[in-house]
C-alpha positions as CSV (number, residue, x, y, z in Angstrom):
1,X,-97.3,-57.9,72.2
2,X,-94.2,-59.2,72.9
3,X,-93.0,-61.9,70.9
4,X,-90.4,-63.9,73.1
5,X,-93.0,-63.8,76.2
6,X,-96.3,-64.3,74.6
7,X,-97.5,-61.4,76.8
8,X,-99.5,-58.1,75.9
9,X,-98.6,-55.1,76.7
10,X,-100.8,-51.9,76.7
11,X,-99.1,-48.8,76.7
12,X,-100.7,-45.9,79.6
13,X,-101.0,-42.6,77.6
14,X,-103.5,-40.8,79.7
15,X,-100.4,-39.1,81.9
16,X,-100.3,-34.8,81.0
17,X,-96.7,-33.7,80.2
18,X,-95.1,-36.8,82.4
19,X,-91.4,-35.3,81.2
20,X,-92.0,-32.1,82.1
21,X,-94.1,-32.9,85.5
22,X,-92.4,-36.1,86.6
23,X,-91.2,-35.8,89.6
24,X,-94.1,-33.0,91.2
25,X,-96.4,-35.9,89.9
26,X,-95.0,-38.3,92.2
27,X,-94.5,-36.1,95.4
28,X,-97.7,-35.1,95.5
29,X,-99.2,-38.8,94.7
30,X,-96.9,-40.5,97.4
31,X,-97.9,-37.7,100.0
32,X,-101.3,-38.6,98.8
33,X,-101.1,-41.9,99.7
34,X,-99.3,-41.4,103.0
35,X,-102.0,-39.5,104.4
36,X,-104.6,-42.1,103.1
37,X,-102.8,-44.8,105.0
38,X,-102.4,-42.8,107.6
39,X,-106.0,-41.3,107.9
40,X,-107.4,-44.9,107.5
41,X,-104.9,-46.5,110.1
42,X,-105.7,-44.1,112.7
43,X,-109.0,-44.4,113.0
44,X,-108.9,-48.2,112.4
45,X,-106.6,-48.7,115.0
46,X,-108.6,-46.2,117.5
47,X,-111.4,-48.7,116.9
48,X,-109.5,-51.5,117.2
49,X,-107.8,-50.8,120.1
50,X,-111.1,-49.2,121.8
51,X,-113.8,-52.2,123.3
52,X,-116.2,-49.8,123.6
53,X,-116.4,-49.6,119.9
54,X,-116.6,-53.2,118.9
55,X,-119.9,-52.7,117.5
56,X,-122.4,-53.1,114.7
57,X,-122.1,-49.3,113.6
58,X,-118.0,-48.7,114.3
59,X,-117.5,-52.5,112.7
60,X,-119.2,-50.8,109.1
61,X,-117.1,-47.7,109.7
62,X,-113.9,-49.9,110.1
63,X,-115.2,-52.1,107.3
64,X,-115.6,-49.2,104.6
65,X,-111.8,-47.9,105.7
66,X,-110.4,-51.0,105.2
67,X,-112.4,-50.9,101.5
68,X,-110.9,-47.5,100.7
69,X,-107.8,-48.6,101.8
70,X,-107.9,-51.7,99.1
71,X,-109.3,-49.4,96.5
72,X,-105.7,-46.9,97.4
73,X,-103.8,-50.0,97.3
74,X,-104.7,-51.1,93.6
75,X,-104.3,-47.4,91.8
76,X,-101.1,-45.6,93.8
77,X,-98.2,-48.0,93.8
78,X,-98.6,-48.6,90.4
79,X,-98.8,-45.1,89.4
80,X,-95.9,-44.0,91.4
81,X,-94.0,-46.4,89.5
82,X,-94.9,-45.4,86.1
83,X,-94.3,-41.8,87.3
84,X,-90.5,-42.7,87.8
85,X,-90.5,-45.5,84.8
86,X,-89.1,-44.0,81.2
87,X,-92.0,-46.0,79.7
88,X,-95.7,-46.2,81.2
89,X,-97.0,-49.5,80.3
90,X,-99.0,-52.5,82.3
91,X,-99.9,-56.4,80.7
92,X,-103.3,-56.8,79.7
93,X,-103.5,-59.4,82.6
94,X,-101.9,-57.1,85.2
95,X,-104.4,-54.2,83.5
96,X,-107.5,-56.6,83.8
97,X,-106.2,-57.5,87.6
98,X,-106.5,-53.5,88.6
99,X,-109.7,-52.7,86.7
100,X,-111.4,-55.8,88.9
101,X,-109.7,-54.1,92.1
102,X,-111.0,-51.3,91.4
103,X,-114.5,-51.7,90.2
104,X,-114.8,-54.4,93.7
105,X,-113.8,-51.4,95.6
106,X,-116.1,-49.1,94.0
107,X,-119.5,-51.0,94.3
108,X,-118.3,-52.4,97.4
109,X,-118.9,-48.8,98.6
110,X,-121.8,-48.8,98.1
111,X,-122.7,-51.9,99.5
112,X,-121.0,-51.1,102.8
113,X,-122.5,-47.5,102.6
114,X,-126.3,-49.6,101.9
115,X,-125.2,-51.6,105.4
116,X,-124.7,-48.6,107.1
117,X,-128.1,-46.7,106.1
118,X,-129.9,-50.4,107.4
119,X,-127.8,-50.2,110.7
120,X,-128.5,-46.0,111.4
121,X,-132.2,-47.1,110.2
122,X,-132.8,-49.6,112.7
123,X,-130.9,-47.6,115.4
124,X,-133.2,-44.8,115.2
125,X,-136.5,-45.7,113.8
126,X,-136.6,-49.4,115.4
127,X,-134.5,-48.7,118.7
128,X,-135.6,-51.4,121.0
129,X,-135.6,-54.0,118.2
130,X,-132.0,-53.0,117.5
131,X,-130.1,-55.9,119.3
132,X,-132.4,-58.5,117.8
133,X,-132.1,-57.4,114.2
134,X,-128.1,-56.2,114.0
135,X,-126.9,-58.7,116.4
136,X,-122.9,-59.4,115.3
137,X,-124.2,-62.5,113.3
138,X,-126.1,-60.7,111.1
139,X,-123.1,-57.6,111.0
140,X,-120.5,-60.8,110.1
141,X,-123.1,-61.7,107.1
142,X,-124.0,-58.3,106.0
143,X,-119.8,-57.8,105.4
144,X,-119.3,-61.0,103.9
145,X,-122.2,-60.1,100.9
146,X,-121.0,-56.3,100.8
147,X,-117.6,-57.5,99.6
148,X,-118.8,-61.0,97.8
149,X,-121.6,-59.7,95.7
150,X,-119.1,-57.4,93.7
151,X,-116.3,-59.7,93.9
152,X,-119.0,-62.1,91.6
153,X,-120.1,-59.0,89.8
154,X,-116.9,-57.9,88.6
155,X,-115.1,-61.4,88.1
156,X,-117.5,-62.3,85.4
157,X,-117.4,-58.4,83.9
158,X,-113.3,-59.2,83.7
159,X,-114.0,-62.8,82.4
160,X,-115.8,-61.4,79.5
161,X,-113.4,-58.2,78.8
162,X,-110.4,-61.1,79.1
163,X,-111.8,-62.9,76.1
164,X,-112.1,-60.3,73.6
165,X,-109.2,-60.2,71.4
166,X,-107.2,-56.5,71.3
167,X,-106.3,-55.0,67.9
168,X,-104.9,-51.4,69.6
169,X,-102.7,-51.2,72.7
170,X,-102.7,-47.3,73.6
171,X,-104.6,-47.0,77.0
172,X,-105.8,-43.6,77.1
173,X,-105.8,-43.3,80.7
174,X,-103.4,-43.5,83.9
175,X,-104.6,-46.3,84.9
176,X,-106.9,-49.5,83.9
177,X,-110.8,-49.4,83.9
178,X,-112.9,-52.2,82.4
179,X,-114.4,-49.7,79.5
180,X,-111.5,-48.3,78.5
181,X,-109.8,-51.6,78.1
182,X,-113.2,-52.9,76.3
183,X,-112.5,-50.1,73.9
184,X,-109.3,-51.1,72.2
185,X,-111.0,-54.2,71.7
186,X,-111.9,-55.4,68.0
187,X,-114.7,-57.7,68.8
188,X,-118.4,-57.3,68.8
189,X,-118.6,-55.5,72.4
190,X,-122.5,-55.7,72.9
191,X,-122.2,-58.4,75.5
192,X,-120.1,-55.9,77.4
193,X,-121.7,-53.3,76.8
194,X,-125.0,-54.6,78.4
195,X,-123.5,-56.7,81.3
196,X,-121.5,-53.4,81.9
197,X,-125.0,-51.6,82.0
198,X,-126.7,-54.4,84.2
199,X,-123.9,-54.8,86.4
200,X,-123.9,-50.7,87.1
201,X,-127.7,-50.5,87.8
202,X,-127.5,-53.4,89.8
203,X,-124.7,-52.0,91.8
204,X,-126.0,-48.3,92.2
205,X,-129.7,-48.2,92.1
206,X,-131.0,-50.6,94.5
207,X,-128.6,-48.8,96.9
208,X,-129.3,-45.8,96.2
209,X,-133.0,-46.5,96.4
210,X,-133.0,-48.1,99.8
211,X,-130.8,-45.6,101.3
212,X,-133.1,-42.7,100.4
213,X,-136.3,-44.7,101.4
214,X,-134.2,-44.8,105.1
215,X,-133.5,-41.3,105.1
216,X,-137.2,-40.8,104.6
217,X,-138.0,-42.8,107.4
218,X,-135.5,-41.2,109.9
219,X,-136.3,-37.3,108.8
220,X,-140.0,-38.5,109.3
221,X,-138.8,-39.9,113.3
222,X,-136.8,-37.0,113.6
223,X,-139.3,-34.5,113.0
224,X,-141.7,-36.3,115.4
225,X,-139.3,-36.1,118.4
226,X,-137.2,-33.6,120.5
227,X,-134.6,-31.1,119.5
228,X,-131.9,-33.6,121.2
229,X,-133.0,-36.5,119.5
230,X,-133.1,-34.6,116.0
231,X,-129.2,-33.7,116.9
232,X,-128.1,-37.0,118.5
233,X,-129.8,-38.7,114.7
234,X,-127.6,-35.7,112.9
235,X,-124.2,-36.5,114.6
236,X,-124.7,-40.3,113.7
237,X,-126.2,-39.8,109.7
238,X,-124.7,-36.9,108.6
239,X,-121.2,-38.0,108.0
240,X,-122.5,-41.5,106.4
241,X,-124.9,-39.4,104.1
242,X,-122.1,-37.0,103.1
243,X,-120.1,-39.5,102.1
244,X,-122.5,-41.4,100.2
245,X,-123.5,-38.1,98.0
246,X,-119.7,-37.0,97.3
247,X,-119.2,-41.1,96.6
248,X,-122.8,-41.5,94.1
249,X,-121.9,-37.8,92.5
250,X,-117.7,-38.6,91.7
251,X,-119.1,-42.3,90.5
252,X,-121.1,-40.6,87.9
253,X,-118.7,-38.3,86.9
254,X,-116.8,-41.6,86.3
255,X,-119.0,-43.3,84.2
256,X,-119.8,-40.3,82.1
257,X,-116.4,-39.5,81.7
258,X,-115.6,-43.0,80.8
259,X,-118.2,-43.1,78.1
260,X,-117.8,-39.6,76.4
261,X,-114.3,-38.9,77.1
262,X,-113.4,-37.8,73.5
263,X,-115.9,-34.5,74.3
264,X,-114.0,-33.4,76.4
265,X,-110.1,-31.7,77.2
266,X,-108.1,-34.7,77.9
267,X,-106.6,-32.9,81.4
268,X,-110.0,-32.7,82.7
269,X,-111.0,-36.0,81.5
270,X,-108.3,-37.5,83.6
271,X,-108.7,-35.2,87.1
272,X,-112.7,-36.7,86.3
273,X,-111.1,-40.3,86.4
274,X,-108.7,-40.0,89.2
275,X,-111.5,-38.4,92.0
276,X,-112.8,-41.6,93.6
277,X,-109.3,-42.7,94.2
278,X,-108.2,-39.5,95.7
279,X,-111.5,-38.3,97.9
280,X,-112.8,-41.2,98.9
281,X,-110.1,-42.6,100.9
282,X,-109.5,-39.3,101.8
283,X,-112.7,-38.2,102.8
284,X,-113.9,-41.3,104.5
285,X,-111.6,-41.6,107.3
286,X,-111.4,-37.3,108.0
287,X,-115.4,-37.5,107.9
288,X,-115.9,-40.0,110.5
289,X,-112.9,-38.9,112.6
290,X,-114.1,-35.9,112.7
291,X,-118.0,-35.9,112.7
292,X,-118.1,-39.2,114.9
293,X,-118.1,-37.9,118.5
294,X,-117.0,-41.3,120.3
295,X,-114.3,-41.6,117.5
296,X,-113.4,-37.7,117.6
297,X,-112.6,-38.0,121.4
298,X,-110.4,-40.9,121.4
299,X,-108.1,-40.0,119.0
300,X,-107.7,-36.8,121.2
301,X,-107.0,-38.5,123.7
302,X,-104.1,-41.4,121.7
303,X,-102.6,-37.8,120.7
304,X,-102.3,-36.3,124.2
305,X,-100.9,-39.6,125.3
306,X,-98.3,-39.4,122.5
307,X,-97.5,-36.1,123.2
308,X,-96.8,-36.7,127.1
309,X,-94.6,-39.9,126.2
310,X,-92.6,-37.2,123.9
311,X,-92.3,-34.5,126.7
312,X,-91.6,-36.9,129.6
């Protein structure tokens, strides 16, 4: 607390022998983030740029990138600083403000992820129904409750942690989650502690049921059509179901971690609470730029344009 401001300050102590490390810590971290922005911009600006892409199923692709690119946004700039910064320390406001970033971006995810399985679902199971049920109305709505859903959700989980009164100030982390902040807390935490629980089985579950019921119901199409079809429906769902097992199995590493952190060595505790801010926006943009054919060829062909403007 300091005095003359009326502000709290909590102290970041999760960093591994900062002194020591200092300054490989923060070239690897800002090269991290480089190559996010620049993964994510690519491929966003590829679709941007491109017509033929302006639709339903390259509008949730841009849609997630621009998520990941939020969610990169609220955790490296801050931890680059406190890499060069003699003391590693964040207000409880400021701390509260990344947690809420963070959390939105992480169940947005899954939101945008849920979108996605209902758009590949309709493409291939419901194919001539597809430009009556994800016409660019319904694509417009589907983004706005993929982002405002867990905007609510998390604003009233960071309206309850911002009333509980703090009686330690030693984060044990690198950077600001809701539990860990709910921890140094020296209040009844029940409320918390079963919102916390409602809000994550709300957030994961009815995803996660949905988009295996989808699955189901295009591995039962694929199965009854030709060898084409069954590898046209593989180039389209395979990169969207990769990324939504990597996303579903890091997220629970998260939560456990956050929960039972004291059973385990603290360096491994924080590589566990660091991975959905590293592979995610990492993976998501390689994945689809990759994987995604129509994607894939265009950005071969923005590079061979670049490389002719060099040469000539």
């Amino acid at each position: 607390m300091d005095a003359s401001t009326n502000i709290t300050y909590l102290t970041l102590e999760g960093h591994v022998e900062l002194e020591k490390y200092r300054y490989v810590y923060f070239l690897i971290c800002l090269f991290v983030y480089i190559l996010i922005i620049s993964c994510n911009s690519v491929v966003l600006s590829v679709i941007y740029t491109n017509k033929c892409l302006h639709e339903p199923m390259y509008i949730f692709i841009a849609a997630l990138l621009c998520n990941s690119l939020c969610g990169a946004t609220a955790f490296y700039p801050k931890l680059l600083i406190d890499f060069l910064s003699e003391k590693q320390y964040v207000s409880f406001e400021g701390c509260i403000f990344q947690a809420f970033v963070i959390y939105t971006f992480g169940a947005s995810e899954f939101t945008l992820l849920t979108a996605m399985a209902y758009d590949r679902y309709v493409s291939i199971c419901k194919p001539l129904q597809y430009s009556t049920l994800v016409k660019m109305s319904t694509v417009k709505k589907l983004l706005f409750l993929c982002w405002f859903v867990p905007f609510c959700e998390h604003s009233i989980t960071m309206i309850i942690t911002s009333r509980l009164h703090l009686c330690k100030y030693k984060l044990d982390r690198i950077y600001c989650n809701n539990y860990s902040i709910v921890k140094l807390s020296c209040d009844d935490i029940s409320i918390n502690n079963i919102y916390g629980f409602f809000v994550l089985t709300v957030a994961v579950f009815p995803p996660m049921i949905f988009i295996i019921f989808t699955y189901a119901q295009i591995l039962t199409v694929c199965l009854k059509n030709s060898k084409d079809f069954r590898n046209k429906a593989l180039q389209t769902c395979f990169p969207h179901l990769f990324i939504f097992i990597t996303f579903t199995v890091t997220s629970c590493f998260e939560v456990i971690n956050s929960r039972f952190d004291n059973n385990v060595p603290h360096i491994f505790s924080m590589i566990m609470s660091v991975e959905n801010e590293i592979i995610s926006p990492l993976i998501n943009p390689v994945i689809y730029g990759f994987k995604v054919q129509d994607i894939w060829s265009r950005i071969k062909k923005m590079v061979r344009r670049k490389k002719a403007n060099i040469f000539y």
